[in-house]
C-alpha positions as CSV (number, residue, x, y, z in Angstrom):
1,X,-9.8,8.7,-3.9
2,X,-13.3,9.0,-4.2
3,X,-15.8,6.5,-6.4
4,X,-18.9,8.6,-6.4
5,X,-17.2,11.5,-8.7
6,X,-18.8,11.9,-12.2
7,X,-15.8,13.4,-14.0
8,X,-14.4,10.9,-16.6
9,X,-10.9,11.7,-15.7
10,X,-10.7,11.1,-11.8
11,X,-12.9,7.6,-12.9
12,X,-10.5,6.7,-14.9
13,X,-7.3,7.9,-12.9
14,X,-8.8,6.1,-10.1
15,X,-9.3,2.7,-12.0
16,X,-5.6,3.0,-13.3
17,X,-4.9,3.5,-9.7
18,X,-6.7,0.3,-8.4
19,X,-5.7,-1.7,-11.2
20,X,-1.4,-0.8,-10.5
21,X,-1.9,-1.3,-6.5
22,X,-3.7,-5.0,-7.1
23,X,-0.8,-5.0,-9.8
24,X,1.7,-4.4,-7.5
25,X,0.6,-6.6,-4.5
26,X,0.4,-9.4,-7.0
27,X,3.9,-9.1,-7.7
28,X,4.8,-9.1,-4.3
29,X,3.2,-11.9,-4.4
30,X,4.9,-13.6,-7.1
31,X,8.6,-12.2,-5.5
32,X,7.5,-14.4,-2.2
33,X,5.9,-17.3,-4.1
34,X,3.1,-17.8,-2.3
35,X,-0.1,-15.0,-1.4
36,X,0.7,-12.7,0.4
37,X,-1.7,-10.6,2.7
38,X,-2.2,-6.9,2.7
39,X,-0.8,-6.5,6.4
40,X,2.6,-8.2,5.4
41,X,2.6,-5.9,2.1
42,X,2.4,-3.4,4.2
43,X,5.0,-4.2,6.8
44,X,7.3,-5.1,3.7
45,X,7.3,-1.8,1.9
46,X,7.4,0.3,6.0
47,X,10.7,-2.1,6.1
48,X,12.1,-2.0,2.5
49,X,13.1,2.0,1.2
50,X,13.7,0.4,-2.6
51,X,10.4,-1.7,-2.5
52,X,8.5,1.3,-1.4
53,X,9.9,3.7,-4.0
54,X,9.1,1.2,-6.6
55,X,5.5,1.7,-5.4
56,X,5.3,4.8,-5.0
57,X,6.3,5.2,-8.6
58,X,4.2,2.3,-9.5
59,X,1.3,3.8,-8.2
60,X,2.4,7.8,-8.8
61,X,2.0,9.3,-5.6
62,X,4.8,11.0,-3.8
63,X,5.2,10.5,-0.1
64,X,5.2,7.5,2.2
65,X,1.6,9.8,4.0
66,X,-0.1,9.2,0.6
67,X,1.1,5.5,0.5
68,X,-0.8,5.1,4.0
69,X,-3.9,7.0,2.9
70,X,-3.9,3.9,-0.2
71,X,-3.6,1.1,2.2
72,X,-6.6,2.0,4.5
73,X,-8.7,2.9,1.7
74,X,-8.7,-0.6,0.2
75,X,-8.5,-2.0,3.7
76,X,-10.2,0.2,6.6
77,X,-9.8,-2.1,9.1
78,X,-5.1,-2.6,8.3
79,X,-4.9,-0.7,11.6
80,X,-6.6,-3.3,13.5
81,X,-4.1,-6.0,12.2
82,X,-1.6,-7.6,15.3
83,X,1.0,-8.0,12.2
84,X,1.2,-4.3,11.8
85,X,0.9,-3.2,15.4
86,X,3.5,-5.8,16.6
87,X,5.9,-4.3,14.0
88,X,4.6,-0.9,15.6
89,X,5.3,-1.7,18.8
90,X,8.8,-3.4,17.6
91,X,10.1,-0.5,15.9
92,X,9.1,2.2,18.8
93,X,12.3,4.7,16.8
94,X,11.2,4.7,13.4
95,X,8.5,3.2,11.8
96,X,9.5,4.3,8.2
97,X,13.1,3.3,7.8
């Protein structure tokens, strides 16, 4: 997902993009009533199988790998987060259940 390509088409498949993943954290959002960071929507959608499908076809991208890849391009630094590595280190089995 890259912002410097000229082609009209990846623009505007990447705006579409952008626009469903703020989308779809907002509603995850709205399904917790209150805001909800990007670490914990993270963590939610490694725990949840049904919440995670529903983004992946939200966002239309195929495997849990790709769904990764989106996270840490809108936030570099999500690997860095003590939410996410204490859920790492909790779930030492299986991280994607």
């Amino acid at each position: 997902m890259k912002y410097e390509n000229h082609n009209p088409v990846e623009h505007t498949h990447n705006k579409e993009t952008a626009h469903a993943f703020m989308g779809f954290c907002s509603f995850i959002s709205i399904l917790n009533n209150k805001k909800v960071n990007l670490p914990n929507i993270f963590i939610l959608l490694l725990k949840d199988k049904k919440l995670r499908n529903l983004f992946k076809e939200q966002i239309d991208i195929d495997t849990d790998f790709e769904m990764v890849k989106l996270f840490l391009f809108y936030d570099p630094s999500l690997h860095k987060s003590k939410y996410i590595m204490k859920y790492i280190n909790s779930s030492k089995n299986k991280l994607i259940h």
